[in-house]
C-alpha positions as CSV (number, residue, x, y, z in Angstrom):
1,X,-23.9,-35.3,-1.3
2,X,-27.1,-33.5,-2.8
3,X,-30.2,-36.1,-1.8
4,X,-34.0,-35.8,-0.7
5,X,-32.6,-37.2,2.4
6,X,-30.8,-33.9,3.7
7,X,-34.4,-33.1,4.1
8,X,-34.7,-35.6,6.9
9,X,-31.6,-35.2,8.7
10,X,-32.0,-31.6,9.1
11,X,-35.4,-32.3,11.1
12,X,-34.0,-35.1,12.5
13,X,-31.3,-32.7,14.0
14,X,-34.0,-30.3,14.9
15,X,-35.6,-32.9,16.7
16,X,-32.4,-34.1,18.1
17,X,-31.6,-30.6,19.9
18,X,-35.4,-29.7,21.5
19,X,-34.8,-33.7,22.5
20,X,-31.6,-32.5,24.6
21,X,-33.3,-29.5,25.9
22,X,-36.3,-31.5,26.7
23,X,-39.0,-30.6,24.8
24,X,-39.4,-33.6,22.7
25,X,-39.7,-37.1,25.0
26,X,-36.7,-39.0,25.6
27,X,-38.9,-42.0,24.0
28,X,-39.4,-40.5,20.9
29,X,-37.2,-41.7,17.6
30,X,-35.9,-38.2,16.2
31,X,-35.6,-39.9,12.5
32,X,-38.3,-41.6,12.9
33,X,-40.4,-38.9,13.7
34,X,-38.8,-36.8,10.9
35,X,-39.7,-39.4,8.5
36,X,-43.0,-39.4,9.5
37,X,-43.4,-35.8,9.2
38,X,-41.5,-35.2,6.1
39,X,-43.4,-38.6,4.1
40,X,-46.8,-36.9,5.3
41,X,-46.0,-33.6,3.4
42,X,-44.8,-35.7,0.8
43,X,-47.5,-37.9,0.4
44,X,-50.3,-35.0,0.5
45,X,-48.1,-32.9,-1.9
46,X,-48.5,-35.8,-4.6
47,X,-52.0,-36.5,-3.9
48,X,-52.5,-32.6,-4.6
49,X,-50.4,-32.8,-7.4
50,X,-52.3,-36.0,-9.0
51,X,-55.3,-35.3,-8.6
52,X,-54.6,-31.3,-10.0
53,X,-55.6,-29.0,-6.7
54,X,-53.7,-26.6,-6.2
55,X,-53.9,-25.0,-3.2
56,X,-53.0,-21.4,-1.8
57,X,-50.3,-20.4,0.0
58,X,-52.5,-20.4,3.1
59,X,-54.0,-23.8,2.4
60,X,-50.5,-25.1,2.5
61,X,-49.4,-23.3,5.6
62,X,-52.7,-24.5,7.2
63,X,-52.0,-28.2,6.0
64,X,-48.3,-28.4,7.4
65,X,-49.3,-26.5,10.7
66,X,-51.7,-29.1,11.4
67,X,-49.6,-31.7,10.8
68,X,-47.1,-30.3,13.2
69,X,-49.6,-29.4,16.1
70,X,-50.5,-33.5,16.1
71,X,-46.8,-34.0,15.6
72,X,-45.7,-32.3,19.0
73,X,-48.8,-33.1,20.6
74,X,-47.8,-36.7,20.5
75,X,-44.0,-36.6,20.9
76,X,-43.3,-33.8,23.6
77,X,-42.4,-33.8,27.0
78,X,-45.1,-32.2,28.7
């Protein structure tokens, strides 16, 4: 089946794996990590889109590297 929410289980696997090799903490919720990262691209990409600013490629890549550094920051194993 073709749904938004392959999105999230492919991170959610992602997650699940550097869990098992023990870079994300045991503690950590995979999907629920994945839903928070996914649903904070989401939510900035309509906020973008609403309000009609576009951003460049490197904007975007800036955005979603951020978001990851506070991502791992907070859920790895270190």
């Amino acid at each position: 089946m073709k749904a938004p929410h392959r999105a999230n289980e492919a991170v959610e696997s992602y997650l699940l794996e550097e869990q098992r090799i023990g870079r994300v903490s045991e503690f950590v919720n995979p999907r629920s990590a994945a839903d928070m990262l996914l649903g904070s691209c989401y939510q900035y990409a309509f906020q973008l889109n609403f309000l009609g600013l576009p951003l460049s490629d490197e904007e975007q890549n800036e955005y979603v590297h951020r978001v990851l550094d506070t991502l791992f920051a907070g859920i790895g194993n270190e």
